[in-house]
N, C-alpha and C positions, 0 to 999 in steps of 0.2 A: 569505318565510314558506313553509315546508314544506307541502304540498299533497297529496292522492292521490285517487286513483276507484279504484270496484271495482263490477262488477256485481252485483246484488242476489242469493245462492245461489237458483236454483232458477227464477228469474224471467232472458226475455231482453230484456228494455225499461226494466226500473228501474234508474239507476246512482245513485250516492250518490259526493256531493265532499268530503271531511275538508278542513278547512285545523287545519293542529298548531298548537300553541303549545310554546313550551320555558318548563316551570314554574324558575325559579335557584333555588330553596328547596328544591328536589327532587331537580333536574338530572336530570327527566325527558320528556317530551313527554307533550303529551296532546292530544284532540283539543278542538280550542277549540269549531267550529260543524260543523256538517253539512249539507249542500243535494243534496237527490232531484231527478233531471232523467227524461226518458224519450227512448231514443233512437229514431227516427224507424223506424215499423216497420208504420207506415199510409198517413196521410195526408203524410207530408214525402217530399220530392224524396232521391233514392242520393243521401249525401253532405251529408246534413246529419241534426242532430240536434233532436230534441223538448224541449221543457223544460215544467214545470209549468204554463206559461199556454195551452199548445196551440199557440204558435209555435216555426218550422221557423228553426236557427238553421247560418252555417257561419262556417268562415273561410275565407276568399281569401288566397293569397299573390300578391302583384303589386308588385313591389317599381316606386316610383316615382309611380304611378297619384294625379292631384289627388284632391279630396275629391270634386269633379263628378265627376270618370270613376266614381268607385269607387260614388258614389249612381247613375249612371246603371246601372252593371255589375249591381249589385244591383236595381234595377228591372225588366231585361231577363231578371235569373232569378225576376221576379216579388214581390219582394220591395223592402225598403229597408234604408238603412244602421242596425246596430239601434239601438233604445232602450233607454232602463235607464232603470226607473221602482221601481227599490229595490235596497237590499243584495243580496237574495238573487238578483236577476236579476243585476246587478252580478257577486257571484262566479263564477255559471255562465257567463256570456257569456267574462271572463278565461280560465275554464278552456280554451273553447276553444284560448287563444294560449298561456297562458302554460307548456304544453312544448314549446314549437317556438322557439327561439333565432333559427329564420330568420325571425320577423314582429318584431324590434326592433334596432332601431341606438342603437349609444352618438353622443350629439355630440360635441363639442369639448366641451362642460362637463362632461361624463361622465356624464351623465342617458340612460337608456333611453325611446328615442322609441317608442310602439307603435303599432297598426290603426287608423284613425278608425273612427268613432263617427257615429253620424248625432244632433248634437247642431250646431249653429250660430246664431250672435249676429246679429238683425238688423241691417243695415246701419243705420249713424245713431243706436245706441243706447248710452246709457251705457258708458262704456269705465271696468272691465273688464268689470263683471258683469253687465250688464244686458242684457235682450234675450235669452236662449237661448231656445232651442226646440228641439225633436225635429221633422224630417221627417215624422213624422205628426201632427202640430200636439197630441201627447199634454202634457199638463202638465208642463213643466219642473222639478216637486217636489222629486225627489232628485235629490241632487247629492253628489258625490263629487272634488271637485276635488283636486290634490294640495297640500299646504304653499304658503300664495304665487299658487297660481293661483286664477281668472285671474290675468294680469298682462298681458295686451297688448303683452308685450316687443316690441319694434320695432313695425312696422306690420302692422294688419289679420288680428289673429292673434283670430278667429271660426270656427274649423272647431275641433269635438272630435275626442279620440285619449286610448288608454291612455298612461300616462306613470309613470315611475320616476323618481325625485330622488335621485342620485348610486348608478344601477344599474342594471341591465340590463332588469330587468321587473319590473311592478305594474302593479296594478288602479287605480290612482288617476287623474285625468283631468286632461288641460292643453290650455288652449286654443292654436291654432298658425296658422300662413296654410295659404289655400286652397290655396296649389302650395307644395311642400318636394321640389325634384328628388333623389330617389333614397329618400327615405324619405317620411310611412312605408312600411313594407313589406310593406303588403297591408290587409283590412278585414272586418268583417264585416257579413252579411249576415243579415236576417231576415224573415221572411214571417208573415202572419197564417197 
């Protein structure tokens, strides 16, 4: 789905994300929703951005990195792997990735694998859906799964990530195993 930012005229910390929609009645575009972020120009670390809850948000490219390295990575920059406790968090967090074609790989089934997520399924619970939780023990509320997921396909697939179903990138989430050598490829990171 067509996407853009632009910074707010006049102001240097407010940006605003359009996602379009294409009306067929019309055969025009328009803008479906809108989400105001602020970009880091205080309190966040060069290199990351602010969003409307006052947390400092980035992405990591690290192609290869399990879901432990990539929560430890993000701990070490003081932070954790993010959460998404709604839509609107949900689309800003994507924005980060989804112009960067180097944080997603097609599989063999032609699905776009994207960043984890710091989202994972207690060990021993309900297979598929049972048991998630965020890294900051925040309420597992919203959810955004993609078509089908969970699914548990093969074994011990408990670690969240953005995912695409038959494409290269989307917002939507699928669960996966803890180690996927070479992808995903990279993650992001968030701070209070």
């Amino acid at each position: 789905m067509p996407s853009a930012w632009w910074d707010k005229v006049g102001q240097d910390t407010t940006c605003y994300w359009a996602v379009l929609g294409y009306d067929t009645a019309t055969h025009q575009w328009a803008v479906s929703s809108v989400f105001s972020f602020t970009k880091a120009s205080g309190p966040c670390p060069a290199g990351t951005v602010e969003w409307d809850n006052g947390h400092c948000y980035e992405a990591v490219l690290a192609q290869g990195l399990s879901w432990e390295d990539a929560q430890a990575d993000c701990e070490a920059r003081g932070g954790y792997l993010a959460t998404i406790t709604s839509a609107e968090e949900n689309a800003f967090v994507f924005s980060l990735v989804s112009g960067d074609d180097d944080f997603w790989f097609i599989d063999g089934f032609g699905n776009g694998l994207g960043p984890w997520l710091g989202g994972y399924q207690v060990s021993g619970s309900a297979e598929p859906d049972g048991g998630w939780r965020w890294v900051t023990d925040e309420p597992f509320d919203y959810t955004n799964w993609e078509t089908g997921q969970p699914d548990n396909f093969g074994i011990g697939q408990d670690h969240l990530r953005f995912f695409k179903m038959g494409g290269l990138k989307g917002d939507r989430w699928d669960d996966t195993e803890l180690n996927t050598p070479g992808r995903p490829q990279g993650y992001i990171c968030e701070g209070d």
